[in-house]
C-alpha distance (Angstrom), angle and dihedral (degrees) to the residues before:
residue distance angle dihedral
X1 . . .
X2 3.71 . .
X3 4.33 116.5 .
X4 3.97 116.1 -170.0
X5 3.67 95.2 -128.4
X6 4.21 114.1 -148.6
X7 4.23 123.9 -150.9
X8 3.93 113.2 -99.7
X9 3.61 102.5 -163.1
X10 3.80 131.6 -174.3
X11 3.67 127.4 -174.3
X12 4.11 136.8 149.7
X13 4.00 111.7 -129.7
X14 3.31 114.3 -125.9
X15 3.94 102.5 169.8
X16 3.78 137.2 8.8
X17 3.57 145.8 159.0
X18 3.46 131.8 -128.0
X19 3.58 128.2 -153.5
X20 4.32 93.9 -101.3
X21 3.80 90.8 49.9
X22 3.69 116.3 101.2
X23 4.13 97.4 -128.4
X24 3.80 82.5 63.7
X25 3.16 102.7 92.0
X26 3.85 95.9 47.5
X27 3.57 86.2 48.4
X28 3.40 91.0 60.5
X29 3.44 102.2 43.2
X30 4.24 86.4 57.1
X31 3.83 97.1 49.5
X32 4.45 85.9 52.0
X33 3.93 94.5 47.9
X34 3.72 104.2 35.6
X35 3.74 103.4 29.5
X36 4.09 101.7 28.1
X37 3.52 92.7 -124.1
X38 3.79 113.1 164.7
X39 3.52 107.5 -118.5
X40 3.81 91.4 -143.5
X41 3.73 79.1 69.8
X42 3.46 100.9 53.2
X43 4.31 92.7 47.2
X44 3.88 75.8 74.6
X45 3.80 108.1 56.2
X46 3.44 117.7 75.0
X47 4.09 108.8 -160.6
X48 3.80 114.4 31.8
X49 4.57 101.5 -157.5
X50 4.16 91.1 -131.0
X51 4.24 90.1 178.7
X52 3.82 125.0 19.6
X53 3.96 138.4 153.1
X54 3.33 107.4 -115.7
X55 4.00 105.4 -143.5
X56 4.22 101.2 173.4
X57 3.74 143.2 -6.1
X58 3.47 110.8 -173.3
X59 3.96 138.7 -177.6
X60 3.52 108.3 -121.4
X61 4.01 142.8 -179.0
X62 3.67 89.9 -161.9
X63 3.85 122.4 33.7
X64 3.44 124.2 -156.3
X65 3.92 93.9 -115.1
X66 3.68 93.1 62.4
X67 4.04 85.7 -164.2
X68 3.91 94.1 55.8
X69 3.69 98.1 88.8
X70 4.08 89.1 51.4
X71 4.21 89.3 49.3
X72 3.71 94.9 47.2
X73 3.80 95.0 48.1
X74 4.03 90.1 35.4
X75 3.72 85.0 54.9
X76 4.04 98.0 46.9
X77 4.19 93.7 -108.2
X78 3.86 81.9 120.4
X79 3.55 126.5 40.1
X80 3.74 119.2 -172.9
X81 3.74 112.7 132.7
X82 4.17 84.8 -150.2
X83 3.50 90.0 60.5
X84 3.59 103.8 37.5
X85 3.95 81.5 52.2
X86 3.97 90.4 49.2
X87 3.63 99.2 45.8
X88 3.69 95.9 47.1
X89 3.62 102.7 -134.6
X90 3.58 147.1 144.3
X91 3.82 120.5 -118.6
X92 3.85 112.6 -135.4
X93 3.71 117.3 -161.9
X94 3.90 101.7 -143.2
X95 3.44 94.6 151.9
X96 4.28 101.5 60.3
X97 3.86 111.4 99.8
């Protein structure tokens, strides 16, 4: 049998940025030209982690946000038309411009 495993991750913060502080915008600009993040996706979050200790990442079956699977599918992370069908959800596309 085949299980769609999800990403368990846990880190401690040890810097971020928040939208008022002045490394923001440099931030920003980093995550949009080496990453490809839309930047109409960014406008949204408000604390980017910028230095963290990374203490597991883990394969999964069952994350510990039981509703993660359902946001990153509803939100077009995940695209498998089986799933999508199975979960019942609605895909949102936040990330057009």
């Amino acid at each position: 049998d085949k299980f769609l495993n999800t990403n368990s991750i846990g880190f401690i913060p040890l810097e971020s940025v928040k939208p008022d502080n002045k490394k923001w915008d440099k931030v920003k600009d980093k995550l949009i030209s080496d990453y490809g993040i839309k930047e109409k996706l960014i406008d949204k979050v408000k604390r980017i982690y910028t230095n963290s200790i990374l203490l597991e990442h883990s394969d999964v079956p069952i994350p510990s946000n039981i509703n993660a699977l359902n946001i990153a599918v509803g939100k077009g992370f995940i695209k498998s038309d089986q799933l999508i069908k199975d979960l019942e959800v609605e895909i949102i596309d936040e990330g057009k411009e």
